[in-house]
N, C-alpha and C positions, 0 to 999 in steps of 0.2 A: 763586075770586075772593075779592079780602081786602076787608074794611071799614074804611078807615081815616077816622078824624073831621078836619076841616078844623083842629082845635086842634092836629094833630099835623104840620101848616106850620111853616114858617120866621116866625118871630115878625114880622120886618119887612112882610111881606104878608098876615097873617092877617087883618087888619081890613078892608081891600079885597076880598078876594077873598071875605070872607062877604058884604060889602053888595053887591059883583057879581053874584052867584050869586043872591041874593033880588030884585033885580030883573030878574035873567036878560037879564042883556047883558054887556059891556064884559068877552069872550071873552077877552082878551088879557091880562086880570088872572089867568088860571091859567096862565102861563109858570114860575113862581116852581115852580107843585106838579107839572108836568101835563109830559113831551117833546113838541116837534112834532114826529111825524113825518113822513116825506117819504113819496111813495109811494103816498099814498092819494087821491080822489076824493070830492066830495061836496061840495055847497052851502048855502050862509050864507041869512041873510035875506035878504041884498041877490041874490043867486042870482050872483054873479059874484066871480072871484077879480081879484085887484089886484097889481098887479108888486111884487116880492119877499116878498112874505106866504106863508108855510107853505103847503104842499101838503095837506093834514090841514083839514080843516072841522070848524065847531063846528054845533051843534045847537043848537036855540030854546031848552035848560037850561044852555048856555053850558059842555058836556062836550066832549073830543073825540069825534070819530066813530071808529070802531078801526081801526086803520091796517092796509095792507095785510100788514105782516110781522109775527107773531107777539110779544105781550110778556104781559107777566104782569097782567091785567087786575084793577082793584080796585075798590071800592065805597066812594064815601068819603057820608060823613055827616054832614050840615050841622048847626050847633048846634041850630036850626028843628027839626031829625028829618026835612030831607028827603034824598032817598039820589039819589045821583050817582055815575053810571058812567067811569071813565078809567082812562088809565094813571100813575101817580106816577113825580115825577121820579126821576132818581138820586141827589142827594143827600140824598132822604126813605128811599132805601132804604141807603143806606149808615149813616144812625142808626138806622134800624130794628135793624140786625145789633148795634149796636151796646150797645144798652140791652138787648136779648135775650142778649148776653154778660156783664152785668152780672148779669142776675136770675140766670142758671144758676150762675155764682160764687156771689151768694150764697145760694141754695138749698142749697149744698155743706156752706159753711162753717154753714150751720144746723144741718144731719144731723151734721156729725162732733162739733159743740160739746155737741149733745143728748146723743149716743152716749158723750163723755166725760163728762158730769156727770150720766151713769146710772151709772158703771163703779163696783164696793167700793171700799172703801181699802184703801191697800195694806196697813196693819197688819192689815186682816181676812183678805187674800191670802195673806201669812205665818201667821196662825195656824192656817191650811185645810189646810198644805203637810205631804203625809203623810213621815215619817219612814221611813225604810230601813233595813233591823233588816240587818248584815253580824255574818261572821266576821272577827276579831282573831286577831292574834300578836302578841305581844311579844317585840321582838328585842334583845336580847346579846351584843355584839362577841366574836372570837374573834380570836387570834394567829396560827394558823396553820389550815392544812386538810391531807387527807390527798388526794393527786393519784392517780389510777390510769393507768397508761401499759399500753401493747397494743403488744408488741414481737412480729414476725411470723417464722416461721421454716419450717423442714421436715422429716416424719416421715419417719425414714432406719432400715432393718433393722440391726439388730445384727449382722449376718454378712450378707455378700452379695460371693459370690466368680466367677468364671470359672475353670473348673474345668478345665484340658490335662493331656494327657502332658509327664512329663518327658524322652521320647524320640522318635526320630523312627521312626517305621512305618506299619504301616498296621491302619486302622478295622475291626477281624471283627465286631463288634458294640456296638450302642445299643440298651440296652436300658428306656429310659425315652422320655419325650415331653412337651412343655412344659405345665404344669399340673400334674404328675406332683408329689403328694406322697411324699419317702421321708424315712427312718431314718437316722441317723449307721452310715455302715460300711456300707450297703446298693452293691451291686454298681450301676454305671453306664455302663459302656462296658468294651471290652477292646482291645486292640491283637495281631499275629500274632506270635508266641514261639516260633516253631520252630528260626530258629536259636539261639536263647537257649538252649533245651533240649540239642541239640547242645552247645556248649562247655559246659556246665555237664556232660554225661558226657565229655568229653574230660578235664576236670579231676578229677573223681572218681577216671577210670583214674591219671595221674599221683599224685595221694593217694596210691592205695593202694600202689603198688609205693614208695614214699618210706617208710611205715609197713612195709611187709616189711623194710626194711633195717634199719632204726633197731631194728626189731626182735630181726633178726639178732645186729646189734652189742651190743644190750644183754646179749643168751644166751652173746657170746663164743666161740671157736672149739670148734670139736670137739676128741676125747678123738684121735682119728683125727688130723685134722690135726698135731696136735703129736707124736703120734706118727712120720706121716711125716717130720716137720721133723728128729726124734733120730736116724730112719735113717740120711737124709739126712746129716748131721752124725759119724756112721759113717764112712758110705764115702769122705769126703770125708778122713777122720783115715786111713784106713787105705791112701789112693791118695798122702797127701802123707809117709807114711813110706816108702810104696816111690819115691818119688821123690825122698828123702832121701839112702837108700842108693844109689842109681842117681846120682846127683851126688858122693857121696864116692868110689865107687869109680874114676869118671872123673877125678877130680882125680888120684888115684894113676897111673894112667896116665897121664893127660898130664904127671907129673911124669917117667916111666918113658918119655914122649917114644912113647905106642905110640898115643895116639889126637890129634886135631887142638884146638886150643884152640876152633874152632867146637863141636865134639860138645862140650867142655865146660860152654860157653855156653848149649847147647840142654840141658842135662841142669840146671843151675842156674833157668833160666826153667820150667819144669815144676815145679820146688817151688815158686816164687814162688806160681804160675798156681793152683796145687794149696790153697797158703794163704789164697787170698784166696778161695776160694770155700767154705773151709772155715770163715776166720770169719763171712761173709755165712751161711749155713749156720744158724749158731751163734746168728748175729744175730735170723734168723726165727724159728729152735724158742725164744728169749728172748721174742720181742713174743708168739709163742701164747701161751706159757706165764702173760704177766703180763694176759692181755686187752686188748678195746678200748680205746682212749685217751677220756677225758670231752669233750675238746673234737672230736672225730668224730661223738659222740653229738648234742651239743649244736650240730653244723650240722645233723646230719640233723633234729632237731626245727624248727629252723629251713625247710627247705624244706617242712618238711610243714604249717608256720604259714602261709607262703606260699600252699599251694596252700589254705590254709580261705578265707583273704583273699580268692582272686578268687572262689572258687565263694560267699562272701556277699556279693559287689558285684553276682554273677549272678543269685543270688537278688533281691537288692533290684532289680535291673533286670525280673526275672521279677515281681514283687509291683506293681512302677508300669506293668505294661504292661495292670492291672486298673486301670480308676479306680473310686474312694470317694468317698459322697458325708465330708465331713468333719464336717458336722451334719445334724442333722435339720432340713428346710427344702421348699420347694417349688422346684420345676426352671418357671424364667422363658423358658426362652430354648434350644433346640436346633441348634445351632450348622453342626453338621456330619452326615454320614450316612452308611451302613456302608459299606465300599470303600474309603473316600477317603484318601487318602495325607497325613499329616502332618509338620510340621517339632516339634522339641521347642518347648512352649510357646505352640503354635497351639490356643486358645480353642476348646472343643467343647460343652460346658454353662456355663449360668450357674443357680444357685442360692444362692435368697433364703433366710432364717430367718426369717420374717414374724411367727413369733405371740412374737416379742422386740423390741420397738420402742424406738427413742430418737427426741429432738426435740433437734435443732440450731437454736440460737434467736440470732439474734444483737443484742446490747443493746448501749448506749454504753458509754467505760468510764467514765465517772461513775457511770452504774448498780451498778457491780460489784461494790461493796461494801456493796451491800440483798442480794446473792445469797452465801446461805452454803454451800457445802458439804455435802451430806446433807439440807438442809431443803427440804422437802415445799412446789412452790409450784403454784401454780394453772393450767392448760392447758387453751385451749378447744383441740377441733379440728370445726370444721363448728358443731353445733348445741346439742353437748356440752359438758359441762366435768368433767375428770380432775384427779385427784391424781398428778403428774412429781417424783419425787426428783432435784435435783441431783446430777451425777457426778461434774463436772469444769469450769472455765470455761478454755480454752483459750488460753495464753499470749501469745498473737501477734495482734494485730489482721489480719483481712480484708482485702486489699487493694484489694479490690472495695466493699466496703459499708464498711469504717471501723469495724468493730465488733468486740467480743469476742464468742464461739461460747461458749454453755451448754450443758451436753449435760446433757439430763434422761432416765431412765430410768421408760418405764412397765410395769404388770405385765402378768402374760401375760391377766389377765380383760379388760383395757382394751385391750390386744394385738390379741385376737380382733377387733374389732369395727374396726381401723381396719388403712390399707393402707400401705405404704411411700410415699411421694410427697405425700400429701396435707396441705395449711395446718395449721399450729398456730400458736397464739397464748398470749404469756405474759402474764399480768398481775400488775402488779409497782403495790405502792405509796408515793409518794414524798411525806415531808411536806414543804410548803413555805411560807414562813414571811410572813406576808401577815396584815394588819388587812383586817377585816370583818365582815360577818353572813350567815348564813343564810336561805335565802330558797325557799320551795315555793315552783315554779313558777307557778303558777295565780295569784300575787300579781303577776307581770310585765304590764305595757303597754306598750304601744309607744310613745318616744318621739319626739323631732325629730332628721334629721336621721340616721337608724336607730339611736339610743340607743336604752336602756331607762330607765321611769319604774315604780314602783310610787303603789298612795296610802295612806297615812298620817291617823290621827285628828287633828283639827289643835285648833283654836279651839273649846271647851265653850260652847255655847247660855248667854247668860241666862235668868233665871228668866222674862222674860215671854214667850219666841218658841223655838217648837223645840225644847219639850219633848216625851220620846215617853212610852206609858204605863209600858213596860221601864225607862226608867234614862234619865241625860241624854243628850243628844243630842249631838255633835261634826259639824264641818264636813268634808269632804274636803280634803285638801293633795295636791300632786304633791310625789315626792322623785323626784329623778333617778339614775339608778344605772348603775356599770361591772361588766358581766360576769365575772371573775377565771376562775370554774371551773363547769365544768355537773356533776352527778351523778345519772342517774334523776330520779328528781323533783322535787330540789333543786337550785339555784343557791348558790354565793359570790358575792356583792357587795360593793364599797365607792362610796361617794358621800355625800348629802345626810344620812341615816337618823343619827341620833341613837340613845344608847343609852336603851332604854326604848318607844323609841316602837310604836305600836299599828299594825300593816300589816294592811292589810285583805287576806285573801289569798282570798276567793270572789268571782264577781260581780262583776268590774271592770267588766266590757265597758257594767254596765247605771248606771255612777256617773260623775260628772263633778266637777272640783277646787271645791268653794263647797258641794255639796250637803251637805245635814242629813241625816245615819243616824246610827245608835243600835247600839253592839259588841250581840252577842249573845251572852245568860248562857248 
């Protein structure tokens, strides 16, 4: 229940309703402060109600009596100090709200006005402001930088063949198995050679009887032979003189008309017959006598060149029905298996030279002309990094990749430890010709917009604010800055950065562009 004073009326009926209430009548004069409500029972002085008067009675202190529906009941207080029970109007409580929103305003603005004209000044606030001791660099444009490029390729064996016959037969033995380290010339497979062997004595026999004759020829006939051939050459003299005279004397008779001109005929053909066999005769005991002729000789050498000819094609056919490994290498791959029937050139080993490697690397040809010949350039493979002589850069661009081929050789200790197939990588460096500065990473922020900014010494303190005890103090600046080139720990830059200027390069994260720090000696 509230106590509210009769002063806290509507000023038009204040004056009535206090001299009402001290005489305790003329109930009707607290309309102004007081609802009538309906609803309620209860009797006046006069003990009767009168047409259209309030349902609500007053009381002999000229209060209402409390109605039957709930309100908010209050205690008003008469100038007198005497205290009176009712309900107040509504538009006593709508000032009430009214003036109690006033005070709470300004009670506000009381506290915040106090609260500011407690606060330092600000020039004591700056000379409180502790200073930030950073690290400095001082940056130095530069014309160019040196780029490094990672050109990717692959470790390829120096020898790596598929190893066949160069004939067609069949497999008697494999006498290796894949993994199988061997030796240059070391035995590998063989092929069946039996008929090989075969014609190879078939030719020998011919040889030899080629070499008896040539042989013959060269010794010339027997003391014998020519001997019979003069015999010969005898009888044949002493048959054509008796067939001489055996024709003369028939001529005489047939001239004497005693024998026939046939017998004459037959006695003439007998010398002929008798001469011609006489000088044939003559002809032979002649060639004994002077020997073999040079160009007899010289075929028979001939047939016997002949037969060397196949018996070393035979040979060479007998030598390839052995395979060799051609280097010393590891056997990758077993192809085939004993039994099996082959065509010339049908693939049965494969063998690698593993502990001789090269790198096939292929770079632009803009590049080509950083790579020289013989010079020693740099090769990671995996985790490693080797020293690869250039061999060769290989004339013809790729026409897969659009590149020229390097062919780098490594030695056999760097050999050892890597396998035919696996990644290598060249690195090659390229100057390129660019204004900027340098820049340790750890001086980078992040700018707007995914640029980069670093910060920079900017504005030197006056002598009265933001001085440290180390040295003067400077402001923080942002520069804004383009990435060019990254290197390990360092950046190329160009943008805002002046030459000379002081980059703060620790400690960004904890500075902000206005702040006062102090480089550190």
């Amino acid at each position: 229940m509230e106590k509210i004073k009769f002063s806290d009326c509507d000023d038009s009926n204040e004056a009535d309703t206090a001299q009402s209430l001290a005489d305790g009548s003329a109930a009707a004069k607290l309309d102004p402060i007081f609802d009538q409500r309906s609803g309620a029972s209860g009797s006046d002085s006069s003990g009767s109600d009168s047409p259209g008067s309030d349902s609500s009675a007053l009381d002999n202190t000229g209060f209402m009596s409390e109605p039957a529906v709930e309100s908010s009941e209050v205690v008003l207080v008469a100038d007198d100090g005497a205290i009176r029970k009712g309900f107040p109007h509504p538009s006593f409580r709508k000032r009430q709200l009214f003036w109690g929103s006033i005070l709470l305003l300004l009670s506000g603005c009381a506290v915040a006005l106090t609260a500011y004209l407690g606060r330092p000044p600000q020039t004591e606030a700056l000379a409180e402001v502790s200073i930030q001791p950073v690290e400095t660099l001082s940056v130095e444009p530069v014309s160019s930088y040196e780029e490094s490029r990672n050109y990717t390729g692959e470790l390829m064996a120096l020898n790596k063949s598929e190893l066949s016959f160069e004939r067609p037969g069949t497999v008697t033995k494999i006498t290796v198995e894949a993994g199988d380290w061997v030796q240059a010339g070391n035995p590998l497979a063989s092929l069946d050679v039996r008929n090989l062997q075969a014609s190879r004595q078939e030719l020998l026999a011919k040889r030899a009887q080629a070499v008896a004759q040539l042989e013959e020829m060269l010794a010339g006939p027997r003391v014998e032979t020519i001997a019979a051939a003069a015999a010969t050459v005898r009888t044949l003299s002493e048959e054509l003189e008796l067939a001489q005279k055996i024709s003369s004397r028939r001529a005489v008779l047939y001239q004497e008309g005693a024998i026939s001109l046939e017998q004459l005929d037959e006695a003439n053909a007998e010398v002929s017959t008798l001469q011609a066999r006489l000088d044939e005769a003559k002809s032979q005991r002649a060639e004994l006598e002077a020997g073999t002729r040079s160009e007899q000789i010289e075929a028979q050498n001939a047939l016997i060149q002949q037969f060397d000819a196949n018996l070393a094609n035979l040979d060479i056919d007998l030598d390839k029905s052995t395979l060799f490994a051609p280097f010393a290498g590891k056997v990758s791959a077993r192809l085939l298996d004993q039994g099996s029937t082959i065509s010339a050139g049908q693939p049965v080993l494969t063998l690698v030279e593993d502990d001789r490697l090269e790198a096939h690397i292929g770079i632009p040809a803009t590049a080509a002309p950083s790579v020289r010949l013989g010079s020693l350039q740099n090769l990671q493979v995996g985790e490693r990094a080797f020293q690869a002589k250039v061999l060769s850069i290989l004339p013809e661009l790729d026409s897969a990749t659009r590149t020229l081929t390097v062919v780098l050789s490594l030695d056999k200790t760097a050999s050892k430890n890597l396998v035919p197939g696996q990644v290598a990588n060249l690195l090659l460096s390229e100057r390129v010709a660019a204004e900027g500065y340098w820049l340790p990473t750890t001086a980078l922020i992040g700018g707007d917009s995914g640029l980069w900014s670093c910060y920079a010494l900017g504005e030197i303190s006056d002598s009265g604010s933001g001085n440290s005890d180390e040295g003067p103090a400077f402001q923080v600046e942002r520069r804004d800055l383009e990435i060019l080139y990254t290197e390990s720990d360092r950046v190329f830059v160009r943008g805002t950065l002046q030459p000379g200027d002081q980059v703060i390069i620790n400690g960004n994260h904890r500075l902000v562009p206005g702040q006062w720090v102090s480089p550190s000696r």
